[in-house]
C-alpha positions as CSV (number, residue, x, y, z in Angstrom):
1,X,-141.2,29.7,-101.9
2,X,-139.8,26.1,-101.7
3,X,-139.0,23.7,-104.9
4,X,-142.1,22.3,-106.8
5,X,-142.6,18.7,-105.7
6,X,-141.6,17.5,-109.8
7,X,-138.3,19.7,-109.1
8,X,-137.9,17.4,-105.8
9,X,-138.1,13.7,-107.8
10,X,-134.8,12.0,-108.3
11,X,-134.1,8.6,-109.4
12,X,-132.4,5.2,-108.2
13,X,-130.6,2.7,-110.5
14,X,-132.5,0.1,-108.8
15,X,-135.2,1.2,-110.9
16,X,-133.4,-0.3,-113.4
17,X,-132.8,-3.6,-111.5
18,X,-129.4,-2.3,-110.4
19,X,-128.6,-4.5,-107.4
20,X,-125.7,-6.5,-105.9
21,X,-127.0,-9.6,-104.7
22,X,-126.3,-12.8,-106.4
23,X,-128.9,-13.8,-108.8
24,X,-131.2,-11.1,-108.8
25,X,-130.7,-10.3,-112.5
26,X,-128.8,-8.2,-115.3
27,X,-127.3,-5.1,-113.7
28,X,-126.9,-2.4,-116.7
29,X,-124.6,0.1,-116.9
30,X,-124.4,3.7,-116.3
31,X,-124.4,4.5,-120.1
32,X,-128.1,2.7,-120.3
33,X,-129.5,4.0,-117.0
34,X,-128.7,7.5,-116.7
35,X,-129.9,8.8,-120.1
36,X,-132.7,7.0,-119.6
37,X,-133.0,9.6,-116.2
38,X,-132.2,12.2,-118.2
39,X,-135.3,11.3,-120.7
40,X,-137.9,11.3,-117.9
41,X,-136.8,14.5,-116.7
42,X,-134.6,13.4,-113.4
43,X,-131.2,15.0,-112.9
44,X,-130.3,13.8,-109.8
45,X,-130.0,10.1,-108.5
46,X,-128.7,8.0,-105.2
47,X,-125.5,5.9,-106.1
48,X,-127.2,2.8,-106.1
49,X,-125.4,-1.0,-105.7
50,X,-121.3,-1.3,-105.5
51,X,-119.9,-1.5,-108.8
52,X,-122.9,0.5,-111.2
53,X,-120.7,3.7,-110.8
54,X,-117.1,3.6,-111.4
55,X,-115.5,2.9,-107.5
56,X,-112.6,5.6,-108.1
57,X,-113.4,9.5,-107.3
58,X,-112.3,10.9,-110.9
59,X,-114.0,8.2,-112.7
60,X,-117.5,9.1,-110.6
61,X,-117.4,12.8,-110.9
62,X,-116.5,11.9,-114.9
63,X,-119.7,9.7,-115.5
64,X,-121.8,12.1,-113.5
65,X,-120.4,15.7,-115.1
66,X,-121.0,13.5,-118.2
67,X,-124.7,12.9,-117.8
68,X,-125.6,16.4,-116.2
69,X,-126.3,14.6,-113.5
70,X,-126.2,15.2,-109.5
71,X,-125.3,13.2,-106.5
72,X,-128.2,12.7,-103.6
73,X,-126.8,9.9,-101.5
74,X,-127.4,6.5,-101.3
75,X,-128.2,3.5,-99.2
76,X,-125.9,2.0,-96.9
77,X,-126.6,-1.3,-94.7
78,X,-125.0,-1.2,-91.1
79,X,-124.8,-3.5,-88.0
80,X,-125.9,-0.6,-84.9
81,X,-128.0,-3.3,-82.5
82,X,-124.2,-4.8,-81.3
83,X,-122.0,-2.9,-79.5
84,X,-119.5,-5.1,-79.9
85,X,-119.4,-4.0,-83.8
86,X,-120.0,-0.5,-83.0
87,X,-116.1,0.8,-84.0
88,X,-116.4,-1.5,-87.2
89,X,-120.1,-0.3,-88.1
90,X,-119.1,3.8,-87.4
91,X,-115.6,3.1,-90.1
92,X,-117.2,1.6,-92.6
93,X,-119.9,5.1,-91.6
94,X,-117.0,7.1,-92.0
95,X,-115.6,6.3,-95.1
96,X,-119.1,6.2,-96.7
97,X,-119.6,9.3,-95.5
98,X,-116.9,10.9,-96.5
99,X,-117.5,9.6,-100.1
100,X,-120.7,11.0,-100.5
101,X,-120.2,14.4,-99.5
102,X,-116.6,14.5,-101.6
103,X,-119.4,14.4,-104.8
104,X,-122.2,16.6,-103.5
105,X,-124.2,14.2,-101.6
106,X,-126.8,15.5,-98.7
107,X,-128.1,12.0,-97.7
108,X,-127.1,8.9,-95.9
109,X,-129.6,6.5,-95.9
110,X,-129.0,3.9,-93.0
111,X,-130.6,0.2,-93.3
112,X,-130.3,-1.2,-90.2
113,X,-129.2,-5.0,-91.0
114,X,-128.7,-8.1,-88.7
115,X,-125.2,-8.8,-90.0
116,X,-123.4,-7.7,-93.3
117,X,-124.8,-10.9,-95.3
118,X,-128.2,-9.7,-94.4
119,X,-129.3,-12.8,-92.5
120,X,-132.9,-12.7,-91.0
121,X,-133.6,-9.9,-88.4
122,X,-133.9,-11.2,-85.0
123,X,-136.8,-8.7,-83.6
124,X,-135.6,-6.1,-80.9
125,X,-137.0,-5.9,-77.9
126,X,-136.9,-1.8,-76.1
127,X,-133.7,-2.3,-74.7
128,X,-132.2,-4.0,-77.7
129,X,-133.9,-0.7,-80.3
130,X,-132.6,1.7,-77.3
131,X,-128.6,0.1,-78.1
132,X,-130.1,0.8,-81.8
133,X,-130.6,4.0,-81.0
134,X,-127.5,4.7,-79.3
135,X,-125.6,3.7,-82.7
136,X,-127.8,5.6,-85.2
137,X,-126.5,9.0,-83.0
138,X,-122.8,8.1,-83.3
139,X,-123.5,7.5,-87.2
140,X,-125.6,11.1,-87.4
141,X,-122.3,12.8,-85.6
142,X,-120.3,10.9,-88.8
143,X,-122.6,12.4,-90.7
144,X,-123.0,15.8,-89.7
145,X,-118.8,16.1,-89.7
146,X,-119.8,15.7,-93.6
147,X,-122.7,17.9,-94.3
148,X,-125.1,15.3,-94.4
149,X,-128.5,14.1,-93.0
150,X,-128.6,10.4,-91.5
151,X,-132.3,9.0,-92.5
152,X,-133.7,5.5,-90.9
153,X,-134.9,3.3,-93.8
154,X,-137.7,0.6,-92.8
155,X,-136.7,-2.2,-94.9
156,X,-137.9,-6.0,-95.7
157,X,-135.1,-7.9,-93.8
158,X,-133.6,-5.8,-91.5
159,X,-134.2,-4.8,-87.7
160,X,-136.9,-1.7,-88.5
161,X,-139.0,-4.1,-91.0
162,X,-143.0,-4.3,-89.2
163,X,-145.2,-2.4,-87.5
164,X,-143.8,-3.6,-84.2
165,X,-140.3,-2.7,-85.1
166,X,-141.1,1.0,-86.1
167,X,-143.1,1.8,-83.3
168,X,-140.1,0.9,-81.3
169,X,-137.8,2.7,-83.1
170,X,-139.8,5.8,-83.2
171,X,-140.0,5.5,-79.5
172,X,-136.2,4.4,-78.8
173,X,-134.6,6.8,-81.3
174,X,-134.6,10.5,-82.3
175,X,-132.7,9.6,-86.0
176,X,-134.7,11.1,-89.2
177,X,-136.4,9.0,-91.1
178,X,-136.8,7.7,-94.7
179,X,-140.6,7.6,-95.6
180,X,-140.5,4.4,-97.7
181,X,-143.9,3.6,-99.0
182,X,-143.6,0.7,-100.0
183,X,-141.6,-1.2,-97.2
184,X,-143.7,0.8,-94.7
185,X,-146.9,-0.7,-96.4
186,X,-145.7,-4.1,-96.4
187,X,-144.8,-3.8,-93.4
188,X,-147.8,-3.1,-92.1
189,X,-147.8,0.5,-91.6
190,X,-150.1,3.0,-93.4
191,X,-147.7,5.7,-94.9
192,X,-150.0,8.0,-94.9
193,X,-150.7,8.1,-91.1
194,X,-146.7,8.1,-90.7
195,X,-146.8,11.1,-92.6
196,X,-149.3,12.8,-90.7
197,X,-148.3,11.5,-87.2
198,X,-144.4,11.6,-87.9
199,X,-144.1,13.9,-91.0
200,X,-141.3,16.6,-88.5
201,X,-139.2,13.5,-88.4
202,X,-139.2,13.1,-91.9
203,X,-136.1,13.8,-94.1
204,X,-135.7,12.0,-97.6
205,X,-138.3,9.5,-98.9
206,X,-138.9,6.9,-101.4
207,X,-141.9,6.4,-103.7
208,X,-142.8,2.6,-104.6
209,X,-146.2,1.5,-104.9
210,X,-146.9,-2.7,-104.0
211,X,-149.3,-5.4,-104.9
212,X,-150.4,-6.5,-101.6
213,X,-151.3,-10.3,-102.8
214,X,-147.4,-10.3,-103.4
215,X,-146.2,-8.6,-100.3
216,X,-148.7,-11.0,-98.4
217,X,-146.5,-13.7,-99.5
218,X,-143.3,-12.4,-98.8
219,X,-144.5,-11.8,-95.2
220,X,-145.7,-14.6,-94.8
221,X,-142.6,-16.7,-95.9
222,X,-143.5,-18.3,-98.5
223,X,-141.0,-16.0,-100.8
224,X,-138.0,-14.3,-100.5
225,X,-137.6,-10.5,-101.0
226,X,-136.1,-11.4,-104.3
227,X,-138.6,-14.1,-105.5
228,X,-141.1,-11.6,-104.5
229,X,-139.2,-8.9,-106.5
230,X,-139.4,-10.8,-109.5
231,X,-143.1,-11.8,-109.1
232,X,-143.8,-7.9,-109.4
233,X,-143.7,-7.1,-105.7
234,X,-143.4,-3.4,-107.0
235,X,-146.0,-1.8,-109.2
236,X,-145.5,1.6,-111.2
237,X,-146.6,4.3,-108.7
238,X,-150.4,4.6,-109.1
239,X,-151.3,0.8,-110.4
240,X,-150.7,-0.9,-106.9
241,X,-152.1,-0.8,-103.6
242,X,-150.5,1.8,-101.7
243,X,-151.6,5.4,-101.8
244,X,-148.9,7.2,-102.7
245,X,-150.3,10.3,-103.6
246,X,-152.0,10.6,-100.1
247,X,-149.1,10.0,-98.7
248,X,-147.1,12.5,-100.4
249,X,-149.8,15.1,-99.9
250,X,-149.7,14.4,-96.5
251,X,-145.9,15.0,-96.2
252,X,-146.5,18.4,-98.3
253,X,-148.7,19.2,-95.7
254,X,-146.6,19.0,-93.0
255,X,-144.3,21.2,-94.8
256,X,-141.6,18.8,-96.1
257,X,-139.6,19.6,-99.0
258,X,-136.7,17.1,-99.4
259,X,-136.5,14.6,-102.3
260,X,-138.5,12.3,-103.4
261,X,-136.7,9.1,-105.1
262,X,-138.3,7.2,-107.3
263,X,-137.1,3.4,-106.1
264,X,-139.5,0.6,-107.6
265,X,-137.1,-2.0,-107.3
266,X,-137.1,-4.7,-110.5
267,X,-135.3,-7.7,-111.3
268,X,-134.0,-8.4,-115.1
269,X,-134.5,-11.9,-115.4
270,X,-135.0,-12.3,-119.0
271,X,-131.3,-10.2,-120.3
272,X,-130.9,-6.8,-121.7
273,X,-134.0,-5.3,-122.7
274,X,-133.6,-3.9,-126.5
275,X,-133.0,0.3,-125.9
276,X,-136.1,1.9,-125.1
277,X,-137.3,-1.0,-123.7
278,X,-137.4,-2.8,-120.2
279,X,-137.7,-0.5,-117.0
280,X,-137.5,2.7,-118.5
281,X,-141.9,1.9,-119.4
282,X,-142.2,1.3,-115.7
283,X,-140.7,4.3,-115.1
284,X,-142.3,6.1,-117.5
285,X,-146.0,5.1,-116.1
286,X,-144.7,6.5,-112.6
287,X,-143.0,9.8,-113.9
288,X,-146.7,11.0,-115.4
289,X,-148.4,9.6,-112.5
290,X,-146.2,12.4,-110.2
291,X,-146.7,14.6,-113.0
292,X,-150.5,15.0,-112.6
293,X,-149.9,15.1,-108.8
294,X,-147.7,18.2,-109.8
């Protein structure tokens, strides 16, 4: 018998608005976020933005042995269309790689990105998501070297961001994928029919629920992932408009029994929330709403 899908929930700081771009709010520190895992039940979390966990390997395994907690992964942006960037993309793979699995990591979680200052996708066309394709299987050799499983994550702002770009993708790769729900929604692809349709190819996912009237702006321009971020792009699981618990029961269906992060990204705007305040109520709201899917 496999793990109970509440045994199969891990967290990401970006829950707790842990993020490295410029301007997109207070990033706390380990000491605030991961007790506040711990309290919710979760004991295993993806390493989130450069600089939330300490960069050297002594002061990671430290912070994590300190908080009983485990390593899953984490996300990692890389240039794959251009072969001219391949050697540079499958390095910066390596050493990623290698990183994870020195502290018990299982997952690399690619984001396929225009260039490294994440400037606006230019759409592939079949040829261009074939060259895609090519890179993704040099990164999942990387990974495999390590032990770990290379997942595709359909993203706002990169090159596998609509509709359009993951049917291409499905057809002009053979990489696993990371069932987001919430950028596959906004996207404009139903997560639960991925599931169904695509659920073998599956091998990590994220859980984030979305107010479409927000996510129909950030398509349509007239705000930036981060603007739309703070406007409350992301709901607590359950109070948006994606259905997650379909989509979950859909992947339980086909059998899957990976993780399921927890990822509602948030922006603190406003400072540091007083303890017990802030994200940890989001959180909270989505932890009992997988609870009585349990």
């Amino acid at each position: 018998m496999g793990r109970s899908l509440r045994d199969r929930v891990g967290g990401a700081p970006i829950s707790w608005g842990v993020c490295e771009v410029p301007g997109w709010g207070v990033m706390l520190p380990p000491e605030r976020v991961l007790p506040e895992m711990k309290s919710v039940g979760l004991t295993a979390t993806e390493l989130g933005a450069p600089g939330f966990f300490p960069e050297d390997s002594d002061g990671l395994d430290a912070t994590l042995r300190e908080h009983e907690m485990s390593l899953i992964g984490g996300f990692v942006p890389l240039v794959l269309h251009d072969p001219a960037q391949r050697a540079d993309a499958l390095d910066r793979a390596e050493s990623v790689a290698a990183h994870f699995a020195a502290h018990g990591g299982t997952h690399f979680v690619t984001a396929v990105v225009q260039d490294y200052d994440w400037s606006k996708p230019v759409p592939l066309d079949a040829d261009g998501m074939a060259e895609l394709g090519r890179g993704l299987r040099e990164v999942d050799e990387v990974c495999a070297r390590h032990g770990l499983t290379q997942v595709l994550h359909p993203h706002v702002d990169t090159l596998v961001e609509t509709k359009a770009d993951v049917d291409l993708a499905l057809e002009h790769t053979d990489v696993k994928w990371c069932l987001d729900t919430g950028h596959l929604y906004i996207g404009g692809v139903d997560p639960v029919a991925f599931a169904k349709e695509h659920g073998s190819r599956v091998g990590h996912a994220h859980l984030k629920d979305v107010d479409a009237a927000v996510a129909q702006r950030l398509m349509g321009g007239e705000l930036t992932l981060l603007q739309a971020v703070q406007a409350g792009l992301f709901e607590p699981l359950g109070r948006g408009d994606v259905p997650v618990g379909e989509a979950i029961s859909a992947l339980e269906e086909q059998g899957y029994q990976g993780w399921y992060i927890l990822e509602q990204d948030c922006a603190l705007t406003d400072g540091v929330p007083a303890e017990g305040e802030g994200p940890i109520h989001d959180v909270r709201t989505s932890i009992a709403y997988l609870d009585a899917l349990a």
